[in-house]
C-alpha positions, 0 to 999 in steps of 0.5 A: 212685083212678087217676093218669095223665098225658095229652098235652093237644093243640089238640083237646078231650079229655075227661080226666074221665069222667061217674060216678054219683058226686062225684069229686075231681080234682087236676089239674097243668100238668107243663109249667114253660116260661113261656105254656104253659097248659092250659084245661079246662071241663065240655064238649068246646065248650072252646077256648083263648078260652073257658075258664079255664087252669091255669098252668105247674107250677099244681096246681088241685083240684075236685070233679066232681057226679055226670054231671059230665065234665071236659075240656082243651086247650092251644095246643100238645102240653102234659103234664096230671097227673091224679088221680081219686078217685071218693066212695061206690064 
């Protein structure tokens, strides 16, 4: 299991690598300002129009297939919590 935080900015950032194994993922917006969201999505064609956001202080859970990677933007410098677990390693 890894936990780190990561500066997410206005370029896409791969936050999740790909493994041969499922990984479980929690993900948590650090920032609590009000309009301060962080998208994410499967690839690096993610931006701030396409993709579905996490809000301020939201804490969101997922479960990545094996090859699957996860990646985040923000509209500005924001902090991610992100704890991995990968399954079956």
């Amino acid at each position: 299991m890894t936990s780190e935080n990561v500066t997410i900015g206005t370029t896409a950032a791969r936050i999740v690598e790909a493994s041969i194994n499922p990984q479980h993922v929690t993900l948590h917006n650090m920032t609590k300002a009000g309009n301060k969201y962080i998208y994410y999505g499967p690839n690096s064609s993610i931006t701030t129009l396409n993709s579905i956001h996490i809000d301020p202080g939201e804490t969101l859970k997922l479960t990545l297939m094996p090859n699957e990677e996860l990646w985040a933007i923000a509209a500005e410098n924001l902090d991610l919590g992100v704890l991995t677990q990968k399954q079956g390693v």
